[in-house]
Predicted model as a PDB file, atoms N, CA, C, CB and O in Angstrom, pLDDT in the B-factor column:
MODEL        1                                                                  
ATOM      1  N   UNK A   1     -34.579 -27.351  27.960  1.00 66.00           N  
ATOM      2  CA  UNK A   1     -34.785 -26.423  26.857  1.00 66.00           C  
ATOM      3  C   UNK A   1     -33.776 -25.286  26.954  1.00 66.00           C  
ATOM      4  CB  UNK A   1     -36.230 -25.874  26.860  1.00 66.00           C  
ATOM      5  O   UNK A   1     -33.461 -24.684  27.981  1.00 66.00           O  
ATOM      6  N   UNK A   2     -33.298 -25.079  25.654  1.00 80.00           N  
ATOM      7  CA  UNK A   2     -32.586 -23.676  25.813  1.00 80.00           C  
ATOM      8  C   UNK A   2     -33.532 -22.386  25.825  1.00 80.00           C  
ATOM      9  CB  UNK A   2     -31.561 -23.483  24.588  1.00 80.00           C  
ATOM     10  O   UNK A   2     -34.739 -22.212  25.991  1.00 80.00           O  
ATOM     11  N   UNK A   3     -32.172 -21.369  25.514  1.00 89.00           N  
ATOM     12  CA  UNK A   3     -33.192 -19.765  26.511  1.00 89.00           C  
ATOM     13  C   UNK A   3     -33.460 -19.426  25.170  1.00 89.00           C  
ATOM     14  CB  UNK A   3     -32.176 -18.083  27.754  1.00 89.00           C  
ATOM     15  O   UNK A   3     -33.015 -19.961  24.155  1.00 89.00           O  
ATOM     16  N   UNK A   4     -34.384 -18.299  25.299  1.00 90.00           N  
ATOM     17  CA  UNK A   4     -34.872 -18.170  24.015  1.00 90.00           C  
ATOM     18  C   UNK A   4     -33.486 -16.774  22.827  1.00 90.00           C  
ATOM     19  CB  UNK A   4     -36.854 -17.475  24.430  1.00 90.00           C  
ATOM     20  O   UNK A   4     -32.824 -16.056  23.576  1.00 90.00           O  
ATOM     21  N   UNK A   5     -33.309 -16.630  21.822  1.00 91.00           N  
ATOM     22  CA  UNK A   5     -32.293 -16.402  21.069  1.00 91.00           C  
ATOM     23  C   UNK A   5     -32.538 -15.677  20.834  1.00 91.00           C  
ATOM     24  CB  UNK A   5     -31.871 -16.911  20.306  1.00 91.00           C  
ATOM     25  O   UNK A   5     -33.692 -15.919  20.483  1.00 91.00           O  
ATOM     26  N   UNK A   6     -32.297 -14.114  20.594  1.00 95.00           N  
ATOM     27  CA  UNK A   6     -32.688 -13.479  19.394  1.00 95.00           C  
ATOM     28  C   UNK A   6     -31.853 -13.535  18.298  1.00 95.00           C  
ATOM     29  CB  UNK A   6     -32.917 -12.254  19.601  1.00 95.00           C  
ATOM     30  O   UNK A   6     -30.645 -13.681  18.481  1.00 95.00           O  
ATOM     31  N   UNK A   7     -32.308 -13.441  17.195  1.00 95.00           N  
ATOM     32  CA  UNK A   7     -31.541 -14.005  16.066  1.00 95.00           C  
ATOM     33  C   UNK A   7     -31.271 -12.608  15.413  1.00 95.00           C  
ATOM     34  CB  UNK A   7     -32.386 -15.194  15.064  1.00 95.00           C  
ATOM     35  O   UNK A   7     -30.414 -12.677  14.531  1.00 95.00           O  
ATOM     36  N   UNK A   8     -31.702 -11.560  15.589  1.00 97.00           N  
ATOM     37  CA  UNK A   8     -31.064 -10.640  15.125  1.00 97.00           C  
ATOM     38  C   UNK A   8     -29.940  -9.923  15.632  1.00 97.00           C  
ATOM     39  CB  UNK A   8     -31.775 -10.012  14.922  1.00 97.00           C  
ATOM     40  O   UNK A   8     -29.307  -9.121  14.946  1.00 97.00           O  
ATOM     41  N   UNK A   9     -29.685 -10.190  16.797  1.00 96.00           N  
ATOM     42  CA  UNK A   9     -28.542 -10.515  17.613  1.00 96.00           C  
ATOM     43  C   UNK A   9     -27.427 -11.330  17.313  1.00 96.00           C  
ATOM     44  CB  UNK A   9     -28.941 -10.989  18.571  1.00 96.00           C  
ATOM     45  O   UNK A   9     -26.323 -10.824  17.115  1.00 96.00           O  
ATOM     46  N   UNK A  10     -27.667 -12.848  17.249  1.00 95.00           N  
ATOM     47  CA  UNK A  10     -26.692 -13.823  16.508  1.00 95.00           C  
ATOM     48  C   UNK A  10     -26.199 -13.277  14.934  1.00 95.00           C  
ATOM     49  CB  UNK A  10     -27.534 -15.354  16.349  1.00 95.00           C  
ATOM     50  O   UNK A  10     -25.048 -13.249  14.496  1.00 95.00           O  
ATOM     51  N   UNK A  11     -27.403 -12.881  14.282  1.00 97.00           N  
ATOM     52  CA  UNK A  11     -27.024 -12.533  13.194  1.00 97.00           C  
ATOM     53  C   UNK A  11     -25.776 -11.300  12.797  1.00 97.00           C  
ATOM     54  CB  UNK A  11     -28.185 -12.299  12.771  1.00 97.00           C  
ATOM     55  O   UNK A  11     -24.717 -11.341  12.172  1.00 97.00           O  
ATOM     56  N   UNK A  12     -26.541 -10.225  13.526  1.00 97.00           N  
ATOM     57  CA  UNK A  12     -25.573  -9.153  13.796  1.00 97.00           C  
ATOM     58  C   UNK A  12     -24.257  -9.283  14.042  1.00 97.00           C  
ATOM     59  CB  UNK A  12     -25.908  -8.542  14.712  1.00 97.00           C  
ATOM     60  O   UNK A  12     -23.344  -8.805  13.370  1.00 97.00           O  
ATOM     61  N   UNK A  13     -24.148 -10.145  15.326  1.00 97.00           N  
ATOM     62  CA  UNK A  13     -22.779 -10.566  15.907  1.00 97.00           C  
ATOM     63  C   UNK A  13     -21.862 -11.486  14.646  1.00 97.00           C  
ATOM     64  CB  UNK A  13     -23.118 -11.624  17.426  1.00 97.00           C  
ATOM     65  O   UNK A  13     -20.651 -11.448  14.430  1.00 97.00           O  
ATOM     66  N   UNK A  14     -22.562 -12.012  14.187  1.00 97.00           N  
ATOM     67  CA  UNK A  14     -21.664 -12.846  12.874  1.00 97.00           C  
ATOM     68  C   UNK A  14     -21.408 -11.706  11.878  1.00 97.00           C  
ATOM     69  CB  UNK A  14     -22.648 -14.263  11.945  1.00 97.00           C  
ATOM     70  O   UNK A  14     -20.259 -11.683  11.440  1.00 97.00           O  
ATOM     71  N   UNK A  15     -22.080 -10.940  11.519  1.00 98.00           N  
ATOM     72  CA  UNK A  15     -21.760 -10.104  10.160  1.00 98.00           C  
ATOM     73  C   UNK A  15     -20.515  -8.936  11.380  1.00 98.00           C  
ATOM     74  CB  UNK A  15     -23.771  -9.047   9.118  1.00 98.00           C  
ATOM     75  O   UNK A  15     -19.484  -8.815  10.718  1.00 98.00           O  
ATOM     76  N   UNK A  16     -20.387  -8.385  12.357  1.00 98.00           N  
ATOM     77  CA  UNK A  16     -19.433  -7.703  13.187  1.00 98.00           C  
ATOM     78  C   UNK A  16     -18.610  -9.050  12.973  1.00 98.00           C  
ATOM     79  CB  UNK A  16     -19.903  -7.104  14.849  1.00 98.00           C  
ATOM     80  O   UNK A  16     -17.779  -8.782  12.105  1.00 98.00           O  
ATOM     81  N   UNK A  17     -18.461 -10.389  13.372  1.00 98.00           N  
ATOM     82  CA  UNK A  17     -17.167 -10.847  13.415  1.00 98.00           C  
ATOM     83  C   UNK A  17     -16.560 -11.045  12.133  1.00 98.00           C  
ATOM     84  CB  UNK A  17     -17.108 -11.982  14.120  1.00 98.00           C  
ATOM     85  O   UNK A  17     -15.341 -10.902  12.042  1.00 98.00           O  
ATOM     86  N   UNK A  18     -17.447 -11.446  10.831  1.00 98.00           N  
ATOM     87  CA  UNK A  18     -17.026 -10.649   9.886  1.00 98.00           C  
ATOM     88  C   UNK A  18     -16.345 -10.181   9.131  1.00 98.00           C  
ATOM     89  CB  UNK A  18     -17.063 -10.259   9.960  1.00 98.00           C  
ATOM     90  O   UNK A  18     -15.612 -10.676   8.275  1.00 98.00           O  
ATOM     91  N   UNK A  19     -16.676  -8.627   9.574  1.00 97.00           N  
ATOM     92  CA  UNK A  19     -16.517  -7.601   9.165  1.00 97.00           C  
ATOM     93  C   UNK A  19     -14.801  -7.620   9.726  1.00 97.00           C  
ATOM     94  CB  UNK A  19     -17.686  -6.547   9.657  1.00 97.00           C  
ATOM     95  O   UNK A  19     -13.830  -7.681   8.971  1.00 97.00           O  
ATOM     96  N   UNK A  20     -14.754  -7.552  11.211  1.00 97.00           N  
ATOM     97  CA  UNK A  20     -13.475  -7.287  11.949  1.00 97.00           C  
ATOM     98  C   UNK A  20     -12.872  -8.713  11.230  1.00 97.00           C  
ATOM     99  CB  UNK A  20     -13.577  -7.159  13.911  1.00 97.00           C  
ATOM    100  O   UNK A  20     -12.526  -8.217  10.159  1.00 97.00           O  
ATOM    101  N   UNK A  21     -12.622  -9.735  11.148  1.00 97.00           N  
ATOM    102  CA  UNK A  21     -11.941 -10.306   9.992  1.00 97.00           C  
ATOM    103  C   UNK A  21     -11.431 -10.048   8.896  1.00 97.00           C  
ATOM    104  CB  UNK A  21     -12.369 -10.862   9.655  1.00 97.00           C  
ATOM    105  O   UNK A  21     -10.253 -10.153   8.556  1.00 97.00           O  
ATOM    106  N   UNK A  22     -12.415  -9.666   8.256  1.00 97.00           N  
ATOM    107  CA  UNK A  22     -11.891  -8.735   6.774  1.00 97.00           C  
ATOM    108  C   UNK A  22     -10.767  -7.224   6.898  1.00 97.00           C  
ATOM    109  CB  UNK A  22     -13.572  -8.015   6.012  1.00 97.00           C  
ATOM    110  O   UNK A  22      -9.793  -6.866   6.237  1.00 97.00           O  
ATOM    111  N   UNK A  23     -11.514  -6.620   8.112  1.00 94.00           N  
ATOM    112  CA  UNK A  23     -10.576  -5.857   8.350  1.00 94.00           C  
ATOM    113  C   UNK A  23      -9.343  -5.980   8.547  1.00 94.00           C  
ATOM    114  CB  UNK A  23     -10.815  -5.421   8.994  1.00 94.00           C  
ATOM    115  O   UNK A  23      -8.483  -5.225   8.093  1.00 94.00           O  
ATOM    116  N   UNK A  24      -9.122  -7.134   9.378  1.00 92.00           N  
ATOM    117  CA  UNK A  24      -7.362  -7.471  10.173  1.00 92.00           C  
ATOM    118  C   UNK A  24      -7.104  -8.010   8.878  1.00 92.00           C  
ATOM    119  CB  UNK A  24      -7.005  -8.818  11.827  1.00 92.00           C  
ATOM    120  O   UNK A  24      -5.889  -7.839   8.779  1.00 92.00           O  
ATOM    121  N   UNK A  25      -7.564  -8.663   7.611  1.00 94.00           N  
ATOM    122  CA  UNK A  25      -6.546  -9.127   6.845  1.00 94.00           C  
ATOM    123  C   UNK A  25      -6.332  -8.347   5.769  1.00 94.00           C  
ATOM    124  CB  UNK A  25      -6.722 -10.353   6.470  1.00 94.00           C  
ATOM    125  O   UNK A  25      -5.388  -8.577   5.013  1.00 94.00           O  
ATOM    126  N   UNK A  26      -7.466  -6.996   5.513  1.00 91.00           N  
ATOM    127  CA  UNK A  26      -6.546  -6.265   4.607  1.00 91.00           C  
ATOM    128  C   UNK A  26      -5.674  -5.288   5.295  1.00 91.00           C  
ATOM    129  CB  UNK A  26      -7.304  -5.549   3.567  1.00 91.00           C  
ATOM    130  O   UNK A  26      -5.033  -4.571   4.527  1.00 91.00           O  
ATOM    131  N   UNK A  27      -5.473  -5.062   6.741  1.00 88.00           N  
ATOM    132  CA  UNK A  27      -4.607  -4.288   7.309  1.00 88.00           C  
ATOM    133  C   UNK A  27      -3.435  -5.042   6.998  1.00 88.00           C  
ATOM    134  CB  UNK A  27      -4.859  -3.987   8.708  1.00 88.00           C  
ATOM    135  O   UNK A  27      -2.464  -4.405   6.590  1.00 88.00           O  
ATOM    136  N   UNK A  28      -3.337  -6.414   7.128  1.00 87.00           N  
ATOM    137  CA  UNK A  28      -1.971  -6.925   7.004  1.00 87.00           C  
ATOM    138  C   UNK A  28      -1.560  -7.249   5.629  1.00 87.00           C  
ATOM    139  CB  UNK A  28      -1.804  -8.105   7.813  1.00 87.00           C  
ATOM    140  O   UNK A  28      -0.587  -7.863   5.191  1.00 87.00           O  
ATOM    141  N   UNK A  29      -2.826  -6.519   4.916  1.00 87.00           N  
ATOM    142  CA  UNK A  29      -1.846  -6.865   3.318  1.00 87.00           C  
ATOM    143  C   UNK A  29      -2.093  -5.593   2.981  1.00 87.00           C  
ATOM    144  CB  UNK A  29      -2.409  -8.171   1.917  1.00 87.00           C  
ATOM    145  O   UNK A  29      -2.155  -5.818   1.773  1.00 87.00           O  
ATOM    146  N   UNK A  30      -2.284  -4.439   3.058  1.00 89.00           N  
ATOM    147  CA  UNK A  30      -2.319  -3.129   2.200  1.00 89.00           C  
ATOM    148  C   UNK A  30      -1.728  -2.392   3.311  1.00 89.00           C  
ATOM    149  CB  UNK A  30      -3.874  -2.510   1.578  1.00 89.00           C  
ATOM    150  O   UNK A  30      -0.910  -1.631   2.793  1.00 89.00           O  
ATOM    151  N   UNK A  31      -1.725  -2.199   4.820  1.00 88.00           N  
ATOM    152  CA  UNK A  31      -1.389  -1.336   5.773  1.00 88.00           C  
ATOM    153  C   UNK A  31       0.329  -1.701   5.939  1.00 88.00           C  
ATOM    154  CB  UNK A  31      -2.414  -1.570   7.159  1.00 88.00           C  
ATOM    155  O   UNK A  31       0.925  -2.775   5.869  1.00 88.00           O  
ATOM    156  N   UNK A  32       0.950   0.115   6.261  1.00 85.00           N  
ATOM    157  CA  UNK A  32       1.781   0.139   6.480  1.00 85.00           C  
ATOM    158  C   UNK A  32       2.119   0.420   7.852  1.00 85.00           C  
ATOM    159  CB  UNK A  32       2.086   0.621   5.731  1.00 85.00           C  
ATOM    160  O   UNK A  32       1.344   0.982   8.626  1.00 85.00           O  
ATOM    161  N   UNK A  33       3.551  -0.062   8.223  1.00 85.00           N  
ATOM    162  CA  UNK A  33       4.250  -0.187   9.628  1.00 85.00           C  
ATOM    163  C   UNK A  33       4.576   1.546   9.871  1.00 85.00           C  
ATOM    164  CB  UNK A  33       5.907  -1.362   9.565  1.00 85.00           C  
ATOM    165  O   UNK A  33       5.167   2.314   9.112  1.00 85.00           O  
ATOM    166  N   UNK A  34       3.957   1.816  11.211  1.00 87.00           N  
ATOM    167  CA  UNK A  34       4.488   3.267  11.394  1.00 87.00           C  
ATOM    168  C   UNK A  34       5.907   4.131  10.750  1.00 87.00           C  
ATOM    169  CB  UNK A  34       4.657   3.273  12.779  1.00 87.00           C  
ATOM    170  O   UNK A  34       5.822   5.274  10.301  1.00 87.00           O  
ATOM    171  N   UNK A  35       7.013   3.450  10.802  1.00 92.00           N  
ATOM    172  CA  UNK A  35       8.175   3.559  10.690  1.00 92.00           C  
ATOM    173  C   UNK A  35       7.673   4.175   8.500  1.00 92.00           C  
ATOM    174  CB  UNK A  35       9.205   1.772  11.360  1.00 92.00           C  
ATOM    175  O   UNK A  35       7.743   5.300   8.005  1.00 92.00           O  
ATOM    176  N   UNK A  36       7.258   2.897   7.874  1.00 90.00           N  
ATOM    177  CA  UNK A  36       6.753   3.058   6.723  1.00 90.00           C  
ATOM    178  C   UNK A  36       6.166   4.212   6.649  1.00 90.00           C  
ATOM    179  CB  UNK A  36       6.017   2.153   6.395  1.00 90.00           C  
ATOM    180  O   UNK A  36       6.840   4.764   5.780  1.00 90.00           O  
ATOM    181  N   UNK A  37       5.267   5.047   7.008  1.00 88.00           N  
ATOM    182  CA  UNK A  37       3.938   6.014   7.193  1.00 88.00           C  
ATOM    183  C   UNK A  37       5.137   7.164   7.116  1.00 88.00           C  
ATOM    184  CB  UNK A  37       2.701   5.871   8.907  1.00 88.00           C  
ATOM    185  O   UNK A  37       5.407   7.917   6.180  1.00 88.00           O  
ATOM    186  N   UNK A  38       5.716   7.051   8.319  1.00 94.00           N  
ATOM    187  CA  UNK A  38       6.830   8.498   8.484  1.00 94.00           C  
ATOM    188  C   UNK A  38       7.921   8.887   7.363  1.00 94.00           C  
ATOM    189  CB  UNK A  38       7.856   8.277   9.850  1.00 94.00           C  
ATOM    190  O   UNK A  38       8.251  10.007   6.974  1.00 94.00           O  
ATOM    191  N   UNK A  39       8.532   7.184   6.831  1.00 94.00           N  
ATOM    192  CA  UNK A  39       9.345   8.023   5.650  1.00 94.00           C  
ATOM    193  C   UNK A  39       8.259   8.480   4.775  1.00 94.00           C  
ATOM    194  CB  UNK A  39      10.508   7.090   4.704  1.00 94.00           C  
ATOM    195  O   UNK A  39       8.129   9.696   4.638  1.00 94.00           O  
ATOM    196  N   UNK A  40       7.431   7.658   4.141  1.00 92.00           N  
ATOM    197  CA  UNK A  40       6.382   8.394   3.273  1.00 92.00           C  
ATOM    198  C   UNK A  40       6.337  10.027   3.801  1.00 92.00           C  
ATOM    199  CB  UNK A  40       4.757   7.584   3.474  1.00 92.00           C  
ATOM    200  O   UNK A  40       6.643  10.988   3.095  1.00 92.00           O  
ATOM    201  N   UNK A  41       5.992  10.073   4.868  1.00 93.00           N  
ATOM    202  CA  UNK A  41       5.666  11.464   5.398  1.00 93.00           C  
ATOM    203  C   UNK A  41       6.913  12.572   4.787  1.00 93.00           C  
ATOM    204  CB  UNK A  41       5.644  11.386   7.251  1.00 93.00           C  
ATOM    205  O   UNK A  41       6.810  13.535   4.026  1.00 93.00           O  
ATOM    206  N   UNK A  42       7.941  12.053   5.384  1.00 96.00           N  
ATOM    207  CA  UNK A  42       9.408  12.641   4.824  1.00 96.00           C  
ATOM    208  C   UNK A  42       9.355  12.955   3.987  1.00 96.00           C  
ATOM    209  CB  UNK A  42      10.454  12.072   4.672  1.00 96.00           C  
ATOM    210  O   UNK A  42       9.160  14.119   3.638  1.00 96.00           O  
ATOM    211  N   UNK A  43       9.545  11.818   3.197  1.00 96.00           N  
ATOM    212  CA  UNK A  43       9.742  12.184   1.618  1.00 96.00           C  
ATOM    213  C   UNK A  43       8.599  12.880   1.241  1.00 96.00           C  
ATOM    214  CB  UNK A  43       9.913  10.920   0.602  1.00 96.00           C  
ATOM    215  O   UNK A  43       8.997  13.895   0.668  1.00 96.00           O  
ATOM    216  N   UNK A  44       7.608  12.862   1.261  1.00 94.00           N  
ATOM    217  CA  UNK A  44       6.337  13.897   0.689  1.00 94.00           C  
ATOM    218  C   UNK A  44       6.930  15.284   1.147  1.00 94.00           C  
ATOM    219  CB  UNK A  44       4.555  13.594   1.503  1.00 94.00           C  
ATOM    220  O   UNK A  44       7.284  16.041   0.243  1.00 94.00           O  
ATOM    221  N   UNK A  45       7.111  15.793   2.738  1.00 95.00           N  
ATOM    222  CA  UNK A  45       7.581  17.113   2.910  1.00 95.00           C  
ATOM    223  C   UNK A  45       8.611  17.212   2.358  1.00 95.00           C  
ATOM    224  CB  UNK A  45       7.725  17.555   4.072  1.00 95.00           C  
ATOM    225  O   UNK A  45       8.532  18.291   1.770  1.00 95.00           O  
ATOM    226  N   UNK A  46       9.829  16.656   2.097  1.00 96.00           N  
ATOM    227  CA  UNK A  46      11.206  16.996   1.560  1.00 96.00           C  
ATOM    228  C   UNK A  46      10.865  17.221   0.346  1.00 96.00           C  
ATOM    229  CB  UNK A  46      12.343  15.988   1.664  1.00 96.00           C  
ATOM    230  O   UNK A  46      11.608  18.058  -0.165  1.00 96.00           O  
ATOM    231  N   UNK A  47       9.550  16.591  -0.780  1.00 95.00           N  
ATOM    232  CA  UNK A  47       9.300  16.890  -1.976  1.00 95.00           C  
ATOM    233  C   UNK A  47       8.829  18.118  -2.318  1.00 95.00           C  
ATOM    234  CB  UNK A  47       8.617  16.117  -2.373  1.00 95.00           C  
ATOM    235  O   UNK A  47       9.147  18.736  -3.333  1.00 95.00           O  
ATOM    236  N   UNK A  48       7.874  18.565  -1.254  1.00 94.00           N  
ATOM    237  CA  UNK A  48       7.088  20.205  -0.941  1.00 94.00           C  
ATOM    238  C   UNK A  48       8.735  21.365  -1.016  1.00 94.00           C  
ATOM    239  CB  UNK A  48       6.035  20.243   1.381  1.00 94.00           C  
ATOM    240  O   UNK A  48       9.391  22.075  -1.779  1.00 94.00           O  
ATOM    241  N   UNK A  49       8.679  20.889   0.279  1.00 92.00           N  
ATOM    242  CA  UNK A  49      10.195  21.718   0.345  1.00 92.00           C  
ATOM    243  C   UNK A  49      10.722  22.112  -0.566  1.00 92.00           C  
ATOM    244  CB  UNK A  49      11.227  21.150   0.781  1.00 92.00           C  
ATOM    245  O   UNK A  49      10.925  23.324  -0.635  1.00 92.00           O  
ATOM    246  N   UNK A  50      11.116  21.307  -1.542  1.00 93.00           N  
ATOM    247  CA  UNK A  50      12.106  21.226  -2.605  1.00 93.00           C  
ATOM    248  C   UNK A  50      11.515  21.619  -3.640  1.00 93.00           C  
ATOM    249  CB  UNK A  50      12.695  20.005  -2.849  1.00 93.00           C  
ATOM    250  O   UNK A  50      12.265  22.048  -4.517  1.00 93.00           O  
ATOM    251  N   UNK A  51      10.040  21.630  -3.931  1.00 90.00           N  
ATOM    252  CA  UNK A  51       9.418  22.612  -4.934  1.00 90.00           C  
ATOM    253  C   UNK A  51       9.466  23.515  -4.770  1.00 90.00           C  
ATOM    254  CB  UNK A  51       8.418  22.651  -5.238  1.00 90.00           C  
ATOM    255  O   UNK A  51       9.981  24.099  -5.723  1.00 90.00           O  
ATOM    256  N   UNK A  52       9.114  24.320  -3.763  1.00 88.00           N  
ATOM    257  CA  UNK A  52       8.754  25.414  -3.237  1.00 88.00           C  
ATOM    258  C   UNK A  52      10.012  26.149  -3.148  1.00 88.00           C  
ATOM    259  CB  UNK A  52       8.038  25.234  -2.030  1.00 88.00           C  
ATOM    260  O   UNK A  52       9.930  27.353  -3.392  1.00 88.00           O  
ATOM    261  N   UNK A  53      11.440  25.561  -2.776  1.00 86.00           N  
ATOM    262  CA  UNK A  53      12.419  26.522  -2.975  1.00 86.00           C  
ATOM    263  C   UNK A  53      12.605  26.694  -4.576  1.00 86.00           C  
ATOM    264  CB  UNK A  53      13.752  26.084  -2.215  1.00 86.00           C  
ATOM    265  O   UNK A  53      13.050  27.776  -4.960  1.00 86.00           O  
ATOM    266  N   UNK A  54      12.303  25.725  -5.512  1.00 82.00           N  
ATOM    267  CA  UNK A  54      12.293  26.286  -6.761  1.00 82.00           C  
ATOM    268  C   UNK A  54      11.494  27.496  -7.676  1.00 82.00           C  
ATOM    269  CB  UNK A  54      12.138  25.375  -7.229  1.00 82.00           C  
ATOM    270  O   UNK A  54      11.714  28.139  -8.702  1.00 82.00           O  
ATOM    271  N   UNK A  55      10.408  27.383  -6.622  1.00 82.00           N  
ATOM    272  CA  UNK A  55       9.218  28.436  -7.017  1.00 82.00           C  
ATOM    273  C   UNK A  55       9.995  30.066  -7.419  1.00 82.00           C  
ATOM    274  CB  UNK A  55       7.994  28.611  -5.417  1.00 82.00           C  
ATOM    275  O   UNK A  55      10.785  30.671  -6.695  1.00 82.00           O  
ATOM    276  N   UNK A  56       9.581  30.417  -8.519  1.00 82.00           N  
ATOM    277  CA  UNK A  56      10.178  31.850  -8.774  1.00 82.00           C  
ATOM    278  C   UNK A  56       9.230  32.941  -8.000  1.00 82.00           C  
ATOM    279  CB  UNK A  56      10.221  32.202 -10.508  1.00 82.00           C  
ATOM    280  O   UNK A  56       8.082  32.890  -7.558  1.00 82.00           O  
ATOM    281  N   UNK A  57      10.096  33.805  -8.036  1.00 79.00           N  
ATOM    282  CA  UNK A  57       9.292  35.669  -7.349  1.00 79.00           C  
ATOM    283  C   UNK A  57       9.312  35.862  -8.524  1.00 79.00           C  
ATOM    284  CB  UNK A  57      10.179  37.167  -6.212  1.00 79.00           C  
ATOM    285  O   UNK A  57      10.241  35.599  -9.288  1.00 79.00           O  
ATOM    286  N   UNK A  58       7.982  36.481  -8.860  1.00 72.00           N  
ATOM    287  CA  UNK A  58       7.478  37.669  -9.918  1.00 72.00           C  
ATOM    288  C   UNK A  58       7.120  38.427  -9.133  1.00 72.00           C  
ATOM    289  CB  UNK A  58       6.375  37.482 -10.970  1.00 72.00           C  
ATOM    290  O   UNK A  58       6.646  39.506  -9.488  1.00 72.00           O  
TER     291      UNK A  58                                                      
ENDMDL                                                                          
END                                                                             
């Protein structure tokens, strides 16, 4: 005889493996590569920057 199961356990563990499935495959279709993240970063501050020296003094 096998040991006895809890099934809310098995269950659990399937909806966590899942879950971490779904996760790794929209990381690899919507997530960007660090390198990606930083120009974004760039260019967003170089865009600030570059407003902000346009900003007038009253």
């Amino acid at each position: 005889m096998a040991g006895v199961v809890n099934l809310n356990k098995v269950r659990k563990a399937a909806a966590r493996a899942d879950k971490k499935r779904r996760a790794n495959k929209n990381a690899a279709k919507y997530g960007l590569s660090k390198a990606e993240k930083s120009l974004a970063k760039l260019r967003a501050d170089k865009a600030v920057s570059r407003l902000d020296g346009k900003r007038r003094e009253d």
